[in-house]
C-alpha positions as a Python dict, from the first residue, in 0.01 Angstrom:
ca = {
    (1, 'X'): (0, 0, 0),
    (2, 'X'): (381, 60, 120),
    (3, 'X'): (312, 423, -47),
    (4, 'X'): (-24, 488, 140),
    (5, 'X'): (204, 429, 446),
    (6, 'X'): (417, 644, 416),
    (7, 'X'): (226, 978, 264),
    (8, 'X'): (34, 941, 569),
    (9, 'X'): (318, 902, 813),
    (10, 'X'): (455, 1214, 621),
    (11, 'X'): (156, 1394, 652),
    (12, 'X'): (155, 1351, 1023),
    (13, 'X'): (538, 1382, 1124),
    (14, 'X'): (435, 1772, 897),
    (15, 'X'): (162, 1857, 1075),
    (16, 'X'): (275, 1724, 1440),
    (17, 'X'): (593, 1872, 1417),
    (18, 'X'): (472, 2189, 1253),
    (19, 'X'): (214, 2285, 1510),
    (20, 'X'): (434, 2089, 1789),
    (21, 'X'): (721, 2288, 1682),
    (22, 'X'): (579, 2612, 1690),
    (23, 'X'): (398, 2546, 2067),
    (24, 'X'): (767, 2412, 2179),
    (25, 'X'): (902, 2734, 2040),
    (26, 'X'): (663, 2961, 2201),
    (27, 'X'): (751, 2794, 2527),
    (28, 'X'): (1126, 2783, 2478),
    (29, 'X'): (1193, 3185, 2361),
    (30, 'X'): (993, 3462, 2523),
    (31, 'X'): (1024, 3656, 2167),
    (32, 'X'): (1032, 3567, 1817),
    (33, 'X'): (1256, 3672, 1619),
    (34, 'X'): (1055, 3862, 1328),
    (35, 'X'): (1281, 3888, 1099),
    (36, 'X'): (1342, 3513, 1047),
    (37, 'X'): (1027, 3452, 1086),
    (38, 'X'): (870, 3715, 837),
    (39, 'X'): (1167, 3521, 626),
    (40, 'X'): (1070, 3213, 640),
    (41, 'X'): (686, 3240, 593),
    (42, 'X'): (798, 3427, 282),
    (43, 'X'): (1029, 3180, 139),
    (44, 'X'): (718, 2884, 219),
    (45, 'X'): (503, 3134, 9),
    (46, 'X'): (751, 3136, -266),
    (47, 'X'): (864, 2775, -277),
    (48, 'X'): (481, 2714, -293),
    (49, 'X'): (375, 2915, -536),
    (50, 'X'): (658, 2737, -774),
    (51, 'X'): (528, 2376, -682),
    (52, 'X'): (158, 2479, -771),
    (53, 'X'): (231, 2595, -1120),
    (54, 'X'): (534, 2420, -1214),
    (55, 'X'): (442, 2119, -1075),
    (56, 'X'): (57, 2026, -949),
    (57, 'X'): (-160, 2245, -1196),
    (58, 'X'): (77, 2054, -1534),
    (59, 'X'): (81, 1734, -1362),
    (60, 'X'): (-301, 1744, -1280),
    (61, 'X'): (-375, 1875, -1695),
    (62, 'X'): (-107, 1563, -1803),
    (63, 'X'): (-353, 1297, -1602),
    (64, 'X'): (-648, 1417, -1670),
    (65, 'X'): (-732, 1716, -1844),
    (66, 'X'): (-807, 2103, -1870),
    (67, 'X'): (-1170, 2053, -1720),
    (68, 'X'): (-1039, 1789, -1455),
    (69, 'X'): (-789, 2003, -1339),
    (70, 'X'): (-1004, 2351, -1320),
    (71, 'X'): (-1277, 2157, -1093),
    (72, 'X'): (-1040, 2012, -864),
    (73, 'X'): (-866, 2384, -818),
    (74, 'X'): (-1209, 2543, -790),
    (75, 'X'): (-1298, 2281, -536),
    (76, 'X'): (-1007, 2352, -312),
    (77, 'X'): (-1010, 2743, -330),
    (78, 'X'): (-1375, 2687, -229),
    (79, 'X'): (-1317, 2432, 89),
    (80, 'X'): (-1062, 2655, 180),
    (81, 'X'): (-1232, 2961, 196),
    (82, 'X'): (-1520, 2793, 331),
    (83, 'X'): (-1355, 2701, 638),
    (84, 'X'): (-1160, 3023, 698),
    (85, 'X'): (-1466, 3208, 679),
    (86, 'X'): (-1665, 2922, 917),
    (87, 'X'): (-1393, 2828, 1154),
    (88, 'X'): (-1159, 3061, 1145),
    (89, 'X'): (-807, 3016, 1259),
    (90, 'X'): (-557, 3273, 1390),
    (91, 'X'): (-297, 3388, 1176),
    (92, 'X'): (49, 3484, 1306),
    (93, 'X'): (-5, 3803, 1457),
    (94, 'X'): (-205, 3701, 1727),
    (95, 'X'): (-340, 3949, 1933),
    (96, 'X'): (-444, 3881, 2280),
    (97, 'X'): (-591, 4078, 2585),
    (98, 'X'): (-426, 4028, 2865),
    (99, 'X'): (-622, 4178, 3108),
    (100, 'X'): (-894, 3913, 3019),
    (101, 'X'): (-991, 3627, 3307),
    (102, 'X'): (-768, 3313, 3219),
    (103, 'X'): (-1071, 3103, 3077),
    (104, 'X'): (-1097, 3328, 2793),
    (105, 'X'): (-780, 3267, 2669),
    (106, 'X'): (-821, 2898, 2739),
    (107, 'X'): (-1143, 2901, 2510),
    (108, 'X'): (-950, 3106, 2249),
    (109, 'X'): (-672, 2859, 2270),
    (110, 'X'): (-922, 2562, 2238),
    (111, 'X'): (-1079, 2689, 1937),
    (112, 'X'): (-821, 2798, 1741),
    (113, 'X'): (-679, 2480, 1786),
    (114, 'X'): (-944, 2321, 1656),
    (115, 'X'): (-958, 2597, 1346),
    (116, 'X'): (-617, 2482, 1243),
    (117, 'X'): (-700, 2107, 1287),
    (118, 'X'): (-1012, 2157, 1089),
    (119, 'X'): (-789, 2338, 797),
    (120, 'X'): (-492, 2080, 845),
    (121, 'X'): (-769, 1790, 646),
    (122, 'X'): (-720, 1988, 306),
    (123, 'X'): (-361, 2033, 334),
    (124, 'X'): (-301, 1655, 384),
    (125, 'X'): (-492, 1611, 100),
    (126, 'X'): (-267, 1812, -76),
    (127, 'X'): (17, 1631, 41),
    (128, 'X'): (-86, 1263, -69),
    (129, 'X'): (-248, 1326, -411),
    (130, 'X'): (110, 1535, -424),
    (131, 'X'): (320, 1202, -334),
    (132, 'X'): (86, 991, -581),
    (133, 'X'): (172, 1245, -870),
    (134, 'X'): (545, 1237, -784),
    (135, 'X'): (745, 1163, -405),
    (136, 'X'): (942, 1475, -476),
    (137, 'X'): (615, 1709, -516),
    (138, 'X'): (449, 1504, -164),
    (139, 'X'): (797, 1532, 28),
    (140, 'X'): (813, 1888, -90),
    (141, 'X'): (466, 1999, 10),
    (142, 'X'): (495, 1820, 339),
    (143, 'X'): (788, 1971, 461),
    (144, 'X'): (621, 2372, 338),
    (145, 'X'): (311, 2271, 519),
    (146, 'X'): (456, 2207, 833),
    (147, 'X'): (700, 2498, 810),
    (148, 'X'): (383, 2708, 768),
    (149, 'X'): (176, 2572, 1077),
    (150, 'X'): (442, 2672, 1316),
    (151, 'X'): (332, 2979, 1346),
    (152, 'X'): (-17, 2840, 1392),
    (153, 'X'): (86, 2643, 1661),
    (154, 'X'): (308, 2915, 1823),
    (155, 'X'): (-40, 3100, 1816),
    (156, 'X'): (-223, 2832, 2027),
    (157, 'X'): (53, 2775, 2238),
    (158, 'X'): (27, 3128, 2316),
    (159, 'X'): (-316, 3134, 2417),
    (160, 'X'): (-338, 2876, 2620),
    (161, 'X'): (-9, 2961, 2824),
    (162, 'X'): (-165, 3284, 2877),
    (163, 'X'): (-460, 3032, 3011),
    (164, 'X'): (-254, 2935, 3306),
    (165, 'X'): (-190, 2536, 3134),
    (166, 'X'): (82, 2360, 3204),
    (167, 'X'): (368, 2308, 2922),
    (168, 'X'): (328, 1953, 2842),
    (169, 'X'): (-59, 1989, 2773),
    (170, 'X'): (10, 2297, 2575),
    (171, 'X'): (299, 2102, 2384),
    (172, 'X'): (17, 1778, 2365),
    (173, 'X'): (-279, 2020, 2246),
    (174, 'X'): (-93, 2193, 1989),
    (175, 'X'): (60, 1894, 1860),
    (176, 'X'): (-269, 1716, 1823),
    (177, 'X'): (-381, 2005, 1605),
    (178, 'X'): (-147, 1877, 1392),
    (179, 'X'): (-268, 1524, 1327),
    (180, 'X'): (-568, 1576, 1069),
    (181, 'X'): (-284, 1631, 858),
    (182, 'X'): (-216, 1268, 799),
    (183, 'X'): (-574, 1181, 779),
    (184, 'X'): (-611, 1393, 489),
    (185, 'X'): (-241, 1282, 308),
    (186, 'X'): (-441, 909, 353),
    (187, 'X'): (-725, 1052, 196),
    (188, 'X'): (-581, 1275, -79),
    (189, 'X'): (-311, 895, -169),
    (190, 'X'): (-643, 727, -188),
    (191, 'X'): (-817, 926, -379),
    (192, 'X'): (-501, 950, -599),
    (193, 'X'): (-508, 626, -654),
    (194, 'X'): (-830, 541, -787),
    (195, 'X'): (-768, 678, -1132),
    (196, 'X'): (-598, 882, -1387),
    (197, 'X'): (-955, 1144, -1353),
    (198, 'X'): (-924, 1137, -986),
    (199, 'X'): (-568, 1188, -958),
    (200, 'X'): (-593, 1485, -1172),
    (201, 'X'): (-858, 1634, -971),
    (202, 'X'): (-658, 1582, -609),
    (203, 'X'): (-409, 1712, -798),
    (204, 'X'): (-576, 2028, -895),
    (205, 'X'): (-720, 2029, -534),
    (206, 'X'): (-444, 2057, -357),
    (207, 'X'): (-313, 2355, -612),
    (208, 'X'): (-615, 2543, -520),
    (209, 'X'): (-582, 2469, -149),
    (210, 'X'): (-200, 2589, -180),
    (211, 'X'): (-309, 2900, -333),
    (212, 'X'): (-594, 2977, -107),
    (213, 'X'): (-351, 2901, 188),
    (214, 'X'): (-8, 3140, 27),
    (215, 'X'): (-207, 3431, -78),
    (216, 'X'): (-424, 3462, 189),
    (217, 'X'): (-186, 3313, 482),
    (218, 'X'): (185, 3281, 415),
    (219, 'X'): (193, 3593, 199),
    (220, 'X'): (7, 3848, 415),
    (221, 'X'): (145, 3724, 712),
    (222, 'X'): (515, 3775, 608),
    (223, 'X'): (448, 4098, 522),
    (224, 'X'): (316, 4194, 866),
    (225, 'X'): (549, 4012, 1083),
    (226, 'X'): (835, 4205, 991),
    (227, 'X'): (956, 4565, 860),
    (228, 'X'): (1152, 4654, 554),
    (229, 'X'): (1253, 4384, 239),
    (230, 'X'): (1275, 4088, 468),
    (231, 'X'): (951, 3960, 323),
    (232, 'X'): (1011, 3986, -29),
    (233, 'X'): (1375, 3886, -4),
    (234, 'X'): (1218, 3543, 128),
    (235, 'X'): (973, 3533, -142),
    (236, 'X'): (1193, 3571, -432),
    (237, 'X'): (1454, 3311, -251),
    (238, 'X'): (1196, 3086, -235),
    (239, 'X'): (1076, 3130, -575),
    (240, 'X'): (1460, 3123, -732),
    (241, 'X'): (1520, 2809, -464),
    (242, 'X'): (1199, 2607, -584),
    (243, 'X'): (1305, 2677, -985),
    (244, 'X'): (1602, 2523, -897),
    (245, 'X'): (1530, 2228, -719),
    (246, 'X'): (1275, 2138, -942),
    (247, 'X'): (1478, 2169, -1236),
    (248, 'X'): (1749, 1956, -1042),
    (249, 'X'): (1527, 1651, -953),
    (250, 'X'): (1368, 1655, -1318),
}
């Protein structure tokens, strides 16, 4: 019970501060700085893709097995996608018309904060069968997922500041997009729990919904938030970083 706790409180403190952070850093610097940012996104991307087949696609086959495993990675890819193609959220380079009346921004703002809230469920998920399997693999995940909804949350923030709202809504409504985050970490350290089969699917789940999320997300969006190697100096750091650490806490 003690470990339900605190998977969820995880998943919440990464998804509040995440989106939070990014809305707070929106209204704090007029421009982002590209190059860290195109950075960063690229080392989440390559710390990720480490943890998914390193660590949740062999710890899902070791507790259940080869078929266990393949459903619950099919079954994320495919909630994934089903939601970015349904309720699509904004990716980084969010592109807004200024000359638009203010309530268009403010229902642009609105929805795409309830895009990213909708995608946040699966990527708690991810994050409690990830602390069932190991604390290492959940802390790890939890801390990547909220480094890659800041931008997210930068996104609404920008929207609905270009809406006319005042800060402290804007810092409330992005950080609320945030929260589904811990209901799915509940869900995914419940479902972990159950069983050895279940485990191994949650487990596979949340390596297809890490997969769905870098190749389509962190990936691209590295890659067009900055110019020159930036990007791929970020991935291979994080790749080279996430070898290591692994390796260390084994």
């Amino acid at each position: 019970m003690d470990n339900i706790f605190y998977l969820t409180i995880a998943g919440l403190l990464s998804g509040i501060l995440g989106t939070g952070g990014g809305g707070v850093g929106v209204l704090l610097i007029n421009q982002i700085w590209d190059d860290i940012m195109g950075f960063l996104l690229g080392f989440s991307g390559g710390v990720m893709t480490v943890i998914i087949f390193l660590e949740l696609i062999p710890e899902a086959r070791e507790a259940g097995s080869f078929i266990s495993t393949l459903l619950g990675l099919l079954l994320g890819i495919v909630l994934i996608a089903f939601l970015d193609i349904n309720f699509p959220h904004q990716h980084l380079s969010l592109e807004l018309d200024i000359s638009s009346e203010n309530q268009h921004f403010y229902k642009s703002g609105i929805l795409l904060s309830l895009g990213v809230a909708l995608h946040n469920i699966p990527e708690g998920i991810a994050i409690g069968a990830g602390f069932i399997a190991s604390p290492s693999i959940g802390l790890s995940l939890a801390i990547l997922i909220g480094l890659h909804n800041i931008p997210e949350g930068m996104a609404i923030a920008t929207a609905l500041g270009l809406a006319g709202l005042k800060r402290l809504k804007i810092i409330i409504i992005t950080a609320l997009a945030g929260v589904p985050i811990g209901i799915g970490a509940l869900i995914g350290g419940l479902m972990g729990g159950i069983s050895e089969l279940f485990l191994s699917i949650a487990l596979g789940f949340a390596g297809g919904a890490m997969m769905y999320i870098v190749y389509d997300d962190l990936i691209p969006d590295c890659h067009e938030s900055t110019r020159g190697h930036t990007a791929i100096i970020g991935i291979i750091t994080g790749i080279i970083l996430g070898m290591i650490l692994i390796e260390v806490l084994h």
